[in-house]
C-alpha positions in Angstrom: 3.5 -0.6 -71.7 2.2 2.1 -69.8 -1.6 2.5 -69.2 -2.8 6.2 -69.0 -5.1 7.5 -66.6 -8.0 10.0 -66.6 -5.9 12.1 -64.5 -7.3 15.3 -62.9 -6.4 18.5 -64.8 -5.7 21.4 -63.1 -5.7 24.1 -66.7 -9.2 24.8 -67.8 -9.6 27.7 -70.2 -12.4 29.0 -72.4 -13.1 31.2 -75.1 -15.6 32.9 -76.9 -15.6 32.7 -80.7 -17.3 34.3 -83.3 -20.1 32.0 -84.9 -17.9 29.1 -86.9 -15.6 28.6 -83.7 -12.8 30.1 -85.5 -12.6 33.9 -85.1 -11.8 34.4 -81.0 -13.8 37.3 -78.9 -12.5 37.0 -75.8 -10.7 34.5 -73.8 -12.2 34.0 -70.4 -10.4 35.3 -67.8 -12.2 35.1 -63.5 -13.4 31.6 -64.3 -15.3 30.3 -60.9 -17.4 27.2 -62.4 -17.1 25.4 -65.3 -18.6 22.3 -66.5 -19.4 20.5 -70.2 -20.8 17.2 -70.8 -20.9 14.9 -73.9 -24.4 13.0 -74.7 -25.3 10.6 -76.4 -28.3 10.8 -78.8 -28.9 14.2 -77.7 -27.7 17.7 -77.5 -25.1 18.3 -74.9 -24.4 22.0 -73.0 -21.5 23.3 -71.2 -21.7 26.0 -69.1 -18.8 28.4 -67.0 -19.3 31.0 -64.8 -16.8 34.4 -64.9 -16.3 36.5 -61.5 -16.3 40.1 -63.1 -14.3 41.8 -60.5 -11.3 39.1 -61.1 -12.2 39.4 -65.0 -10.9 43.3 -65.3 -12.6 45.7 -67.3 -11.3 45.0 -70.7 -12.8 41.4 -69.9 -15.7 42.8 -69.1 -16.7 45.5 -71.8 -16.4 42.2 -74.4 -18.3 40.2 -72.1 -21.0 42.4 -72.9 -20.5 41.8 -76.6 -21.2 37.8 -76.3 -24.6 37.3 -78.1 -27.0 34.1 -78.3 -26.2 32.1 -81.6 -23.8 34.8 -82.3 -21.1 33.4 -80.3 -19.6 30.7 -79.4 -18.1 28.6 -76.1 -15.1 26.9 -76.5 -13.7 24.9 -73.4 -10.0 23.8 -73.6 -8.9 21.0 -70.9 -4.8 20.5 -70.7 -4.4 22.6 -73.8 -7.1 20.4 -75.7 -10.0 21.1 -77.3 -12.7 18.9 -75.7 -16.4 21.0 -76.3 -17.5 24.0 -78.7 -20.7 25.3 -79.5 -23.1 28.3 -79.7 -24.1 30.2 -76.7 -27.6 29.8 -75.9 -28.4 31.8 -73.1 -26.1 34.9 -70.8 -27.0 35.9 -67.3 -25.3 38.5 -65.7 -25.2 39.1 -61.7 -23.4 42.4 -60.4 -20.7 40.2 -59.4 -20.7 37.5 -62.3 -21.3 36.2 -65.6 -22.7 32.9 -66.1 -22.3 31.7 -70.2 -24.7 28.8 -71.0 -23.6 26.6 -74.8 -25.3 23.7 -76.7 -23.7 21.8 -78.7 -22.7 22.5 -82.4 -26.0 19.9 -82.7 -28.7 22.9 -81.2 -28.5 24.7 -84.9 -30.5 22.0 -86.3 -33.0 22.5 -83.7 -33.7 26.1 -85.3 -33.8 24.7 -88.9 -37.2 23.9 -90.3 -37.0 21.1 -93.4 -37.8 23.8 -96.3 -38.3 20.3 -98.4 -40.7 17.6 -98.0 -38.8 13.7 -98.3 -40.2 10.3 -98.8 -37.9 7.4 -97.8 -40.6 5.1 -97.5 -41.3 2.0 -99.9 -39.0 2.3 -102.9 -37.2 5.3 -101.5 -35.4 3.5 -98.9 -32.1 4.3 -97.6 -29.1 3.4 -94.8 -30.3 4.8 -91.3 -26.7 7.2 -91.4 -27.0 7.8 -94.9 -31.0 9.5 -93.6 -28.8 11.1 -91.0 -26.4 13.0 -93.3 -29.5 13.7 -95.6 -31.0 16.0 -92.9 -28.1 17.3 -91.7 -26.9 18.3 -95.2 -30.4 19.9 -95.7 -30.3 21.9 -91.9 -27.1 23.5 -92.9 -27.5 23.7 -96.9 -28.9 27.3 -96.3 -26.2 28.8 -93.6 -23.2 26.6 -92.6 -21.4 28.1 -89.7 -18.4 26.2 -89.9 -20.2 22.5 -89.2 -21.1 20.3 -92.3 -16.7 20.3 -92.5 -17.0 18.2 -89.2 -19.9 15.6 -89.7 -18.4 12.1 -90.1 -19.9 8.5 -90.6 -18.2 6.0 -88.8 -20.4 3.4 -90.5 -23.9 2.5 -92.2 -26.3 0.9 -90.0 -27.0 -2.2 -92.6 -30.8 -1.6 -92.8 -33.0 0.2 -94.4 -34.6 3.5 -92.5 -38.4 4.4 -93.8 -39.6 8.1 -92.9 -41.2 11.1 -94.7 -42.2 14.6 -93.9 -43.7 17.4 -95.7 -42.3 20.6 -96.3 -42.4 22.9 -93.4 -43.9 20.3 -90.9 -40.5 19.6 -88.9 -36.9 20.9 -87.5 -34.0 18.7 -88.3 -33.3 18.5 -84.8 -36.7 16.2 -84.4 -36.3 13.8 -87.1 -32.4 13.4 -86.1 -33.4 12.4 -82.7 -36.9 10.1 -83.9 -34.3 8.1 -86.2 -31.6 7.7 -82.9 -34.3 6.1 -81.1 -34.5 3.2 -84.1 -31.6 3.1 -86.1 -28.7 4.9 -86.1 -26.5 7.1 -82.7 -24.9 9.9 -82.9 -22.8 12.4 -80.5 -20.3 15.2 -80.8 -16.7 15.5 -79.9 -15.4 19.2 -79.9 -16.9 20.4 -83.0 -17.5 16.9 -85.0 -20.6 15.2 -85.2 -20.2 11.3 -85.2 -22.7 9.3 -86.9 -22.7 5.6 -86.9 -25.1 2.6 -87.0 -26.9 1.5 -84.1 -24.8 1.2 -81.6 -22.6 3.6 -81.7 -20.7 1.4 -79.5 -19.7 -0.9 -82.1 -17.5 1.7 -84.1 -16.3 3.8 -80.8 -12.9 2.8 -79.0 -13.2 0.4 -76.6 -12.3 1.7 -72.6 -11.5 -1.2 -69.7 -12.6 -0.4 -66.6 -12.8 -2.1 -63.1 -15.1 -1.6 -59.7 -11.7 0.2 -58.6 -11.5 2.9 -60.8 -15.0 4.4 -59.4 -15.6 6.7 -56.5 -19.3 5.5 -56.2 -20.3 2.3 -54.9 -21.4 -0.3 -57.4 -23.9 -2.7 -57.4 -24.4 -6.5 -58.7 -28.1 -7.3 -58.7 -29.9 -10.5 -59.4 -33.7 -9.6 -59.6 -36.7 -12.5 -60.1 -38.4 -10.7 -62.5 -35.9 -10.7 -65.2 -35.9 -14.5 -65.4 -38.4 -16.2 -67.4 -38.1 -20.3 -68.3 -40.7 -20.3 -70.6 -41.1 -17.7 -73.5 -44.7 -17.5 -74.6 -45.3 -14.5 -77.8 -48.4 -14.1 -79.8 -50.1 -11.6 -81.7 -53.3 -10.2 -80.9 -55.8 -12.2 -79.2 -53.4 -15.3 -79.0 -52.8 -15.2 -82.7 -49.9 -17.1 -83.8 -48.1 -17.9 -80.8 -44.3 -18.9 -80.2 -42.6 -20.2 -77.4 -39.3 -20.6 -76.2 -37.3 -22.4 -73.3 -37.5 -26.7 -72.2 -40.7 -27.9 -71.3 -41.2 -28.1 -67.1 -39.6 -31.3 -66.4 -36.4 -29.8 -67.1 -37.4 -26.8 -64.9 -36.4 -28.6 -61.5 -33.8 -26.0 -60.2 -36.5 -22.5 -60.9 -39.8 -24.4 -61.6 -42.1 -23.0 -64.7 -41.5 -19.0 -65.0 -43.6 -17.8 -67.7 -43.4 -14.5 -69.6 -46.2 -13.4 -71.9 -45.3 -11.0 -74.3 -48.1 -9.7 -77.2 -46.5 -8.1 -80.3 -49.5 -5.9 -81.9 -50.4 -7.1 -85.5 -48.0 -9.8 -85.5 -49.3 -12.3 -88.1 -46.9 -14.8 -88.6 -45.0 -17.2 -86.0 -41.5 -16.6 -87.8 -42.0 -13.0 -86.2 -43.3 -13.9 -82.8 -41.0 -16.6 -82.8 -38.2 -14.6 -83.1 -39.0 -12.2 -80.4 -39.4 -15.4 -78.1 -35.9 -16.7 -78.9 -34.4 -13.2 -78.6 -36.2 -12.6 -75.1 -35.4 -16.3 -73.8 -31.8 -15.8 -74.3 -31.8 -12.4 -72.2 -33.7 -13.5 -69.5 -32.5 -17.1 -68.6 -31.0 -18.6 -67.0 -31.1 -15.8 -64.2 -29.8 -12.3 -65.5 -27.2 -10.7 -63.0 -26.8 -7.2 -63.6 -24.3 -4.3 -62.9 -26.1 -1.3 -61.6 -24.1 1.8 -62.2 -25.5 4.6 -60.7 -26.6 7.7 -62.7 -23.3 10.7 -62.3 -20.9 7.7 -60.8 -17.6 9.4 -60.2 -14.5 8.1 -61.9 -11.3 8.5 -59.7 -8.2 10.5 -61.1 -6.4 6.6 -61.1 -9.2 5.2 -63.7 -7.7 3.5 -66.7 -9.3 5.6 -69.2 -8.5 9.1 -71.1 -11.1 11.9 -72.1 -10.5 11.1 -75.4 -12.0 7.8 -75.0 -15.2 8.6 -72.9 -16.8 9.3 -75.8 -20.5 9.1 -75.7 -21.9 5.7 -77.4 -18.1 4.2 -76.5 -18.5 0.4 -75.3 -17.0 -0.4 -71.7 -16.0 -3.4 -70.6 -16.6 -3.6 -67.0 -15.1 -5.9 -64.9 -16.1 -6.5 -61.0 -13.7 -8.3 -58.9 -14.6 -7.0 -55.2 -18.1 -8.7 -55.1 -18.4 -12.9 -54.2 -19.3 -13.1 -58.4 -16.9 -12.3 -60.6 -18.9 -10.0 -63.4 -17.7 -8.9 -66.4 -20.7 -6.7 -68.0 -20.9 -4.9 -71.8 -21.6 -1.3 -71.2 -22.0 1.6 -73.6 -21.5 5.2 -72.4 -24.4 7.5 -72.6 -23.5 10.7 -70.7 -20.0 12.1 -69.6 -20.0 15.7 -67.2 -16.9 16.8 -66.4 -16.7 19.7 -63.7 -14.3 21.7 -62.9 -13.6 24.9 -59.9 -11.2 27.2 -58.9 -9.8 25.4 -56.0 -8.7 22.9 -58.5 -10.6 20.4 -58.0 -12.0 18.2 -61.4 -15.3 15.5 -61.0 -15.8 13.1 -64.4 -19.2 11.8 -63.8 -20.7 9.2 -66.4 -24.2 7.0 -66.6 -24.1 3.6 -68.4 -26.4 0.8 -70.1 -26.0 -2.5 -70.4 -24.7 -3.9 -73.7 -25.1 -7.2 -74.6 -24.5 -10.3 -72.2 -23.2 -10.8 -69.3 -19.9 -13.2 -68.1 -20.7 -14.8 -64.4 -18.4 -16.6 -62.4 -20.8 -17.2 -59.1 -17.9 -18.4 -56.4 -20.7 -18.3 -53.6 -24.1 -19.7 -54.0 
């Protein structure tokens, strides 16, 4: 079985659409710059830059025509569509054009909710199933050619609990207020991907090794991640938990405490909880994969576009370091930029995901 490879394309093209992404303007022509990005959890832009002279005068007389929110950037890589969405913003130099796109995300941004909601108490509903909610209501009055590419990849399996009134929000807000608890969401070309928290859980899974990186990697083992001994309370010391073996057991790292107070916290089944959850992260020590924000992939990397989809788990194996480290990731950001001469840089940023798999062969 063959593996393919991220590759390095050398056929970028871009055109301007009328607002829906169907109806084409102009296709770009003098290209000098051109970049796009996938986000996770947020909006992502794109961006390309037209030399005028090399653009001709056709080229340029609809250049003029391109208007904010009336237009849109498309960006093709190897024939592929890989990022659409309206223009936000056209700067123009007496030797260039530079055309500046949000995603198909940035309308609900400029949608206020005309209708209050209460999804509090009896009213409860599926993080995603909130998520479609105001995305059905941002584009109920004017669709341009979006609500046709929204899908839910799954429900979150808990209840959300949220409410507004009428004229007090944009849809762009309460979108991003539920990502931070709930639910993830990104685009890919025009669709919007909704799924529960993480996103990583529904999203194709990409293998990747310390090799296929152009940027140094680093394995880290920092003291003040471990703990021995969970201690969680309320306020003022009200009911408190613990977690971890009591100090004789503690020869190897002695007693390491962490104290952690969960406001209004009135039971131990709660603070107990967050001890066992925070004892299992931080012993015994945590070793951790530190991926620098914008690490280059190389051309080689065992992964395609298609799958560095933002929210996408990776599975990250290191095997040029003394420990062997096999770390979850999830993808949050992707930039891919392109120039004239050629030349193509993929540049990602990473979390952690879950635990990690050591094999320490020095000590």
């Amino acid at each position: 079985m063959t593996h393919q490879t991220l590759g390095c394309s050398n056929d970028y093209a871009a055109v301007i659409h009328h607002r829906g992404g169907v109806l084409p303007l102009v296709q770009l022509r003098g290209i000098t710059a051109l970049v796009w990005s996938r986000r996770l959890d947020e909006t992502s832009d794109a961006s390309v830059t037209v030399d005028k002279s090399a653009a001709g005068i056709d080229c340029c007389a609809q250049l003029a025509e391109i208007q904010p929110w009336g237009h849109e950037l498309t960006i093709y890589r190897d024939g592929e569509l890989v990022w659409q969405g309206p223009v936000n913003t056209v700067t123009e130099t007496r030797t260039s054009v530079q055309i500046d796109a949000l995603d198909v995300t940035a309308w609900l941004d400029v949608r206020v909710n005309r209708v209050g909601y209460d999804f509090t108490a009896a009213n409860h509903v599926d993080w995603v199933d909130m998520a479609l909610y105001f995305i059905n209501q941002a584009f109920g009055p004017d669709n341009p050619n979006v609500l046709e590419y929204v899908r839910a990849l799954n429900k979150a399996g808990a209840p959300g609990e949220r409410k507004a009134g009428p004229y007090t929000v944009t849809w762009g807000d309460e979108l991003r207020e539920i990502a931070n608890i709930g639910m993830d969401y990104t685009t890919v070309g025009r669709a919007i991907l909704l799924a529960g928290d993480l996103l990583a859980q529904s999203a194709i899974v990409a293998p990747l090794h310390d090799g296929d990186f152009g940027t140094e990697l680093e394995v880290v083992l920092a003291g003040n991640l471990l703990a021995t001994r969970q201690v969680v309370t309320g306020n003022d010391g009200a009911v408190p938990a613990f977690a971890g073996p009591s100090p004789p057991a503690l020869a190897f790292y002695g007693l390491v405490e962490l104290l952690t107070v969960v406001d209004d916290a009135t039971s131990t089944s709660t603070t107990q909880a967050v001890a066992n959850t925070q004892y299992a992260q931080q012993y015994p020590q945590p070793v951790v994969v530190r991926v620098p924000d914008g690490a280059s992939l190389l051309p080689t990397a065992h992964v395609t576009i298609a799958r560095l989809i933002a929210g996408t788990r990776i599975d990250l194996t290191l095997s040029a370091f003394c420990r062997q480290v096999r770390q979850t990731m999830r993808l949050v950001r992707m930039t891919a930029t392109w120039t004239t001469s050629g030349s193509e840089q993929i540049q990602v940023a990473m979390q952690p995901l879950g635990t990690l798999e050591v094999d320490a062969l020095a000590r």
